[in-house]
Each structure stands twice: as structure tokens, then as C-alpha cells.
C-alpha positions in Angstrom: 118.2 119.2 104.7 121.0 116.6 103.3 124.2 115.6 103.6 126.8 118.2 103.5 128.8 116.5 101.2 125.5 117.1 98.6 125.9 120.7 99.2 129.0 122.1 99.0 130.9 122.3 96.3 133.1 120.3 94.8 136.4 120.6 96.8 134.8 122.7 99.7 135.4 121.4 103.1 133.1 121.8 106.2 134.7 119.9 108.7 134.4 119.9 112.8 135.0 116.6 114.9 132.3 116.3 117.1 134.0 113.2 118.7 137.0 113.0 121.1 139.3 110.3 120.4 141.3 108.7 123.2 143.8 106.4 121.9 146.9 103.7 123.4 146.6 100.5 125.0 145.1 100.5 128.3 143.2 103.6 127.4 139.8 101.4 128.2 140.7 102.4 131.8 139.9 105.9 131.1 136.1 104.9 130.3 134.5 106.4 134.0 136.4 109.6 133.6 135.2 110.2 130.3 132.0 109.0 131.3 131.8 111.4 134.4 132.7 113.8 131.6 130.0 113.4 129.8 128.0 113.9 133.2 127.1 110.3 133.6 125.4 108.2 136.7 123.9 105.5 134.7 125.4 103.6 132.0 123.9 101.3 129.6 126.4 98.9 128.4 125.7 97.8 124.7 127.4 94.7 123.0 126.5 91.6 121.2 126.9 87.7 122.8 130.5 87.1 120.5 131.9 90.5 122.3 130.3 89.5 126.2 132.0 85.8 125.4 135.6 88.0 124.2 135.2 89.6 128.1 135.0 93.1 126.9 131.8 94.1 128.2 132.6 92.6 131.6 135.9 94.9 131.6 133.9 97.9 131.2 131.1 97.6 133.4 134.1 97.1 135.9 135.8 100.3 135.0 132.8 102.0 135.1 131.6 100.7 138.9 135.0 101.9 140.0 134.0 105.4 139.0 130.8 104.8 140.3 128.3 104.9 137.9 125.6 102.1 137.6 125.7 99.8 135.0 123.1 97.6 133.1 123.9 95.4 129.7 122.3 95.0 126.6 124.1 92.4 124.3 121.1 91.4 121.5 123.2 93.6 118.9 122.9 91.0 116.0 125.2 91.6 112.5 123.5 94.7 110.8 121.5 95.3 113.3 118.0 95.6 112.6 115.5 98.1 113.8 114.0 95.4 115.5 116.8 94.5 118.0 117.5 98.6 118.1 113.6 98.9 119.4 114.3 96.5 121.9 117.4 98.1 122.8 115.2 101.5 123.7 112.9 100.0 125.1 115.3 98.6 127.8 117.0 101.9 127.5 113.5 104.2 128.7 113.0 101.4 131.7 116.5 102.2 132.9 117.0 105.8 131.9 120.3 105.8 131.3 122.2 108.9 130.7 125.3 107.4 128.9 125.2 104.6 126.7 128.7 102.9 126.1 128.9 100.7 122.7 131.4 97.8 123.1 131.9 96.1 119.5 132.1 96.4 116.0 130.8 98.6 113.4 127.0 96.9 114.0 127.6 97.6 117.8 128.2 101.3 117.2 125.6 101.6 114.9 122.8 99.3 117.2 124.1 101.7 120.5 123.8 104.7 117.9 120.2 103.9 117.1 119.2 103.2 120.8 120.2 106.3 121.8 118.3 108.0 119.0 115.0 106.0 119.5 115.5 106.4 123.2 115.5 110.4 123.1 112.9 110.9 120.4 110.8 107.6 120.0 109.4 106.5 117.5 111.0 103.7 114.9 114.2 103.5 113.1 112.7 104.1 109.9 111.2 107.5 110.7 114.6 109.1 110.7 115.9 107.8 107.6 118.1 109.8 105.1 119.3 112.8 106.7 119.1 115.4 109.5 115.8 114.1 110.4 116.8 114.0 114.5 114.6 116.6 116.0 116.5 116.0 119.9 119.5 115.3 120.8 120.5 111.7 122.1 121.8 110.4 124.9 125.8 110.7 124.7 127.2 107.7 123.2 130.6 106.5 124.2 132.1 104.3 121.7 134.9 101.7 122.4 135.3 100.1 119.1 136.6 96.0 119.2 137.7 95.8 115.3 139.4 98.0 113.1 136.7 97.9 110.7 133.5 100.5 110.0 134.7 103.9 111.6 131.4 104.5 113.1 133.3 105.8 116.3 133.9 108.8 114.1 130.8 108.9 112.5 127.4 110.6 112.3 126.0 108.1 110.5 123.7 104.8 111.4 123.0 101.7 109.2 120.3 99.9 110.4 118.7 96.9 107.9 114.9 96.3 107.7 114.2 93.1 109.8 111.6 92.1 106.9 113.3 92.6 103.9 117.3 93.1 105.2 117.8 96.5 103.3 120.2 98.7 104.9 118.8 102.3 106.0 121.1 105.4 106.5 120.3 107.4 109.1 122.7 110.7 109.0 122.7 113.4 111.6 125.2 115.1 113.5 123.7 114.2 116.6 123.9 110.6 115.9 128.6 111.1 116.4 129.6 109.4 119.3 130.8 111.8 122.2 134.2 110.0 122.6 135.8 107.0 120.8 138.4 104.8 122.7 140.6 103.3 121.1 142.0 100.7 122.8 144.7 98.1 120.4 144.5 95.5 123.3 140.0 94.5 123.0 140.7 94.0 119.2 143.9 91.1 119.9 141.5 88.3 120.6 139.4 89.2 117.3 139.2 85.7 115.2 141.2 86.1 112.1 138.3 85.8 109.7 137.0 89.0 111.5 140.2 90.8 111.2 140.1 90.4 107.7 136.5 91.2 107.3 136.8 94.2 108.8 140.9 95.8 107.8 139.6 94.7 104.4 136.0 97.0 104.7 138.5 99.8 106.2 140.8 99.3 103.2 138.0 99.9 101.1 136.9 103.5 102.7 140.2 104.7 102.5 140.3 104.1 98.6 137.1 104.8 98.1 136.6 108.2 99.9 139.7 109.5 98.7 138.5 109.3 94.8 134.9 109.7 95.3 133.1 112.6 93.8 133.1 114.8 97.4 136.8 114.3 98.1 138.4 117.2 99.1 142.0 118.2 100.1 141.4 117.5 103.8 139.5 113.7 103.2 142.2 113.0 101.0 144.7 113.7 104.1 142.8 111.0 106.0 142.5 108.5 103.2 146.4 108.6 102.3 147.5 108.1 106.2 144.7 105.3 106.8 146.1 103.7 103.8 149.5 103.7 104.8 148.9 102.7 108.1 145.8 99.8 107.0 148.1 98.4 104.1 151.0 97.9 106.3 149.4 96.5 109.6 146.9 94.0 108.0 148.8 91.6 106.7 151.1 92.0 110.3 148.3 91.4 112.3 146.9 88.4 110.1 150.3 86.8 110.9 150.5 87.7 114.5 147.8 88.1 116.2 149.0 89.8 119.1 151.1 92.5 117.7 150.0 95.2 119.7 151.9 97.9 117.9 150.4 96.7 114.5 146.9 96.1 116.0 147.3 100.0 117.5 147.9 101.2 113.6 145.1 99.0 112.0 142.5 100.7 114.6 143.6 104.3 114.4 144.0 103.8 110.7 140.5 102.6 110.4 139.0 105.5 112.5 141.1 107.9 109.8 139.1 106.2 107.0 136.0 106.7 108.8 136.5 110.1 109.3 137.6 110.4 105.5 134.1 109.0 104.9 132.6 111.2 107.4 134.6 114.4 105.3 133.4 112.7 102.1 131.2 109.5 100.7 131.7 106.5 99.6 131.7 104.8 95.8 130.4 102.2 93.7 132.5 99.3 95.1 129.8 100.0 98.9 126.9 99.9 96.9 127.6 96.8 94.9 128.3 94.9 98.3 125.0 95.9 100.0 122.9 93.9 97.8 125.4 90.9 98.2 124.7 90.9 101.9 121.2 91.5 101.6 120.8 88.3 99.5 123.1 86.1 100.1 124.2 86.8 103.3 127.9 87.7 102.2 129.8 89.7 105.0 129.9 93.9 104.5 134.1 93.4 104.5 134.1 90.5 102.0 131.2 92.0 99.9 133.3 95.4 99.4 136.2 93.3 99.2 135.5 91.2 96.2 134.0 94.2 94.4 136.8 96.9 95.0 139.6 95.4 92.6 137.3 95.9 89.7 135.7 99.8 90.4 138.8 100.8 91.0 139.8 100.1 87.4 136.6 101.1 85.9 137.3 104.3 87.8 140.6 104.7 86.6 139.5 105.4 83.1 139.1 109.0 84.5 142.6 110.6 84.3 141.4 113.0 87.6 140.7 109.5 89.4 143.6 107.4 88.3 145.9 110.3 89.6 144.0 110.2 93.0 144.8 106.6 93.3 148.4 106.7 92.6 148.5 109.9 95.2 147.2 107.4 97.6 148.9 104.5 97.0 151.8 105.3 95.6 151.3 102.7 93.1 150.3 102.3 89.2 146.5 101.9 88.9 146.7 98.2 87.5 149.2 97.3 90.3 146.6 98.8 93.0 144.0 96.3 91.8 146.3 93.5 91.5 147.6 94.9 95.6 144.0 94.6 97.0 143.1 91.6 95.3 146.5 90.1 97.0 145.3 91.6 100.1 141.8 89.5 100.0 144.1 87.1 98.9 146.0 87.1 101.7 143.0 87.3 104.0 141.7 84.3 102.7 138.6 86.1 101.5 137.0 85.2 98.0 138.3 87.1 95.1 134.9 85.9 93.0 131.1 85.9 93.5 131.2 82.4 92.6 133.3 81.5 95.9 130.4 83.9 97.8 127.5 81.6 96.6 125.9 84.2 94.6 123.5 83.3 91.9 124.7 84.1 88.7 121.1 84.6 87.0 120.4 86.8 89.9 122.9 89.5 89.3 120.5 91.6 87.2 118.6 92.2 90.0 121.6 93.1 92.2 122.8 95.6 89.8 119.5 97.2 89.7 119.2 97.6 93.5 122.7 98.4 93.5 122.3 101.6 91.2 119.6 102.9 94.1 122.2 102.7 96.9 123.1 106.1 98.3 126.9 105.7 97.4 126.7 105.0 93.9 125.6 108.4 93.5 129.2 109.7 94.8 131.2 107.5 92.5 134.0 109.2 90.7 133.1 108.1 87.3 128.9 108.3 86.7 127.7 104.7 87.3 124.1 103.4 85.3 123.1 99.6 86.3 124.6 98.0 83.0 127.8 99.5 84.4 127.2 97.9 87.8 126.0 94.9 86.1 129.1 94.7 84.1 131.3 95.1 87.5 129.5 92.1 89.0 130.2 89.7 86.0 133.7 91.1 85.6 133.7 89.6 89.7 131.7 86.8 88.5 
């Protein structure tokens, strides 16, 4: 089986949200009834050391002890989380036999908490499940209490998890893999550090443009794209400024959960699978990575009439003045608008482009993409 999005046909929707969302500030407090709902005792909290120093994970286990459930912490989540740190996530998660695990974090901590649960109900290692619909059991029920505005993997039945050898990213798809509940809570994402607001509204930015041009778009992504847009564009450069605007913060996380479930109705582009191979050798942050490449699909895109009038529909704006908005918007961030400020090798982009043309989302880019085009996007970034 694949991806529904490889099915269907072009336009076609198929669409159920297998995740309740529970969103407002304070809503964090509502983590042991939902947890209860999910017919939880034991609770395995899952985080990363940056989130545990934030308090977060702390919070939590408190909410959940006054509900009454046991609690235990795993915080090894690194960036990307490997499938080695997931392995030794289920491990400690078959010792304590948890039947709940809560994911406090980012995008990686979803994704790590996503892959524990898998590995947990079905064993094995991350890389037997790769590519699609490959979960024979169902997982343990996966609360997710998201800490940026970022990936959307709240939303999402999708896991990346990198090779710990070589750093490539695998995509693990299956429906069983969506997190039970998300809570979205404005007030665990105020004490982000600004570099990782930007890093992620910027990666969030880039789903909403992306999925609403890509070549499985359909009436209903395109929905979700336009109103993550509106809300993303707006509240970024707020909450750059001002840290602590909860109403802003409130619309940069429920407008990144609307791109993720645009992605989740839809796919990606070119401007994702450019940025992989950035990360993977040369260490440049997911956001930043997409960021940097973005301005530049989205005009080689635009030489599609179909696609250009998609990205006006979203934005509202003239093609060339989109690209010029989102390279403001990195900008503005104080993210590179070049490879050169990431550090990548210049002689080495060959070899990106060529890894780049095997990613999984090139394939659903609007306008067909061949590694000379993706070559020619990285030195137009260069």
C-alpha cells in the first residue's frame, strides 16, 4: 500500500482527522483528562534536555499525578531523532509498559515519541517500517503537546526518523502512527529562544506554500494552506518582536497545525527535498534549510500558469512579490538568505542535487523536477 495522496486522483480528497485538537492557553491542564480518555494509568513522558531545562515536562508530569496516573520521563530526544535514541526510547518504554506516551517538544519530539510508541507495540527497528503503511499493530496512544509552532506532526501520521550512521531522514507513514490528541497550548511555546521561533514559523511557512501548490493539492488542503498562511505570515514577525504575545503565539501554533494538516491532506515540494540534504551534510537546521531554498522553487514553479494562480490564491500577492515576502521574512528572522552564509560547499552541490532528486517530495512538486533543475535551484541560492 502507499500514500493516499499517490492514489487518488488528482483533486480527490480522502480526508478523516484521526487526532483531537484541544486548543487556548491553559489548555495543558486538560492533559489527565484526556489522558484518562485515552484509558491511561501509566504515562511515559517524552522530551529532550532543552524542553526539561524550559520546565515543560515538569508541568506535565504534575498535571498528570493530579489525575493520578504514574509518570516516568524520557528526555534523550536529540534534533532528528535517530533510530538509535528512538530504540532506546522503547526499550525504556517495554520496561515500564506504559499505556500512554505524552510527547512534550518540537517536531523531533513528536516524531521520537511517534517512533517509540511504534517500536514499542511491534518491535523490531525503525527502519523496518519505512515508507508506508507498513505498521502491522496499533501503537500505544500518543498524546502530543507541541512546544513550537513549527513541523505539525501533532496532526500527522507521519515519522521522520534519520539513520544514526549516515544522517538520512526515513519517512515512516501510517495512520496509526497520528497522535490521539494534540494540545495546543500558546503559553509552553513563549519561552522558545528566538532563533527557534524562526526556525520553526519559517519551516511552517514553508508547508503552507508548499502543500497548497503541490501536485496532490486539493480544494480542501488548499483551505488549510490559505488560513495557515494568513495566520503564520501575520503572527511571525509579531512574535519575533514580542516574545510574549500570547494572542500572536496562540495564531503561529494553530496556524502551524493547519499547515500540518494541509500536508497531511496533501505532500510537500521541491523546496523540502532540497533542504534534507543541507541538513544531512552540513548540519543546517530543517527551518533554515527550507527557508533558504523556498524563495527560489516558488519562482521556478511559477512558470506553470495552474501554480502561479495557486500562489496568488494563497497569498494574495503577485508571484515575484511572494518570493521577495519570504525572503524578507528569513530576512527578518535573521536566517541566511544564501548557502554561502549556511557553510555549504559550493563543489559539493552536485552531489546534493542528486540526493535531492531521490527525496520523497520532489516527486509531488508542481512543476516536474530532474537534478539539473535542483542543481540549478541550489546555485540560484548559492
Amino acid at each position: 500500500m502507499t500514500h493516499p495522496a499517490t492514489v487518488l486522483a488528482p483533486g480527490a480528497i480522502d480526508f478523516a482527522l484521526a487526532t483531537r485538537i484541544v486548543f487556548g492557553e491553559g489548555a495543558v491542564q486538560r492533559l489527565g483528562e484526556l489522558a484518562r480518555e485515552a484509558q491511561g494509568t501509566r504515562a511515559l513522558v517524552v522530551s529532550d534536555p532543552g524542553v526539561v531545562g524550559a520546565g515543560h515536562p515538569g508541568r506535565v508530569v504534575g498535571v498528570l499525578g493530579e489525575a493520578g496516573l504514574e509518570t516516568a520521563v524520557f528526555d534523550a530526544i536529540v534534533e532528528n531523532p535517530t533510530d538509535a535514541c528512538v530504540e532506546d526510547g522503547a526499550a525504556v518504554a517495554r520496561r515500564l509498559r506504559p499505556d500512554v506516551i505524552v510527547a512534550v517538544g518540537g517536531g523531533s519530539v513528536i516524531d521520537g515519541a511517534k517512533g517509540i510508541a511504534l517500536l514499542s507495540a511491534n518491535g523490531g527497528r525503525a527502519a523496518d517500517y519505512r515508507g508506508t503503511n507498513k505498521v502491522p499493530r496499533a501503537t500505544v496512544p500518543v498524546l502530543a503537546v507541541p512546544t513550537t509552532a513549527g513541523t505539525g506532526s501533532e496532526v500527522q501520521s507521519a515519522a521522520l526518523i534519520s539513520d544514526a550512521a549516515t544522517h538520512e531522514k526515513m519517512v515512516i507513514w501510517d495512520r496509526k502512527l497520528a497522535p490521539c490528541a494534540a494540545v495546543l497550548d500558546p503559553e509552553l511555546t513563549v519561552s522558545l529562544p528566538r532563533q527557534v521561533t524562526a526556525v520553526t514559523g519559517i519551516d511552517a511557512i514553508a508547508h503552507a506554500v508548499e502543500s497548497a501548490v503541490c501536485a496532490r493539492a486539493n480544494r480542501l488542503s488548499r483551505c488549510f494552506a490559505a488560513s495557515a498562511w494568513q495566520l503564520l505570515a501575520t503572527a511571525l514577525p509579531v512574535v519575533l518582536d514580542d516574545p510574549s504575545n500570547l494572542p500572536a503565539r496562540g495564531d503561529a501554533l494553530f496556524g502551524a497545525t493547519l499547515a500540518g494538516m494541509a500536508v497531511e491532506q496533501s505532500m510537500l515540494g521541491a523546496a523540502h527535498s532540497l533542504a534534507n540534504p543541507l541538513t544531512r551534510h552540513f548540519g543546517v537546521p530543517h527551518g533554515a534549510a527550507v527557508g533558504v531554498m523556498l524563495p527560489h522553487v516558488v519562482r521556478f514553479n511559477a512558470a506553470v500558469p495552474d501554480v502561479a494562480a495557486h500562489y496568488v490564491a494563497l497569498a494574495g500577492l503577485p508571484v515575484s512579490a511572494l518570493a521577495d515576502h519570504l525572503t524578507e521574512l528569513l530576512t527578518r528572522s535573521g536566517l541566511p538568505t544564501r548557502l554561502t552564509a549556511c557553510g555549504v560547499d559550493g563543489d559539493r552541490l552536485p552531489v546534493l542535487a542528486a540526493e535531492a532528486a531521490a527525496q520523497w517530495t520532489a516527486a509531488f512538486n508542481p512543476r516536474p523536477v530532474t537534478a539539473d533543475d535542483l542543481l540549478m535551484l541550489y546555485r540560484q541560492a548559492w
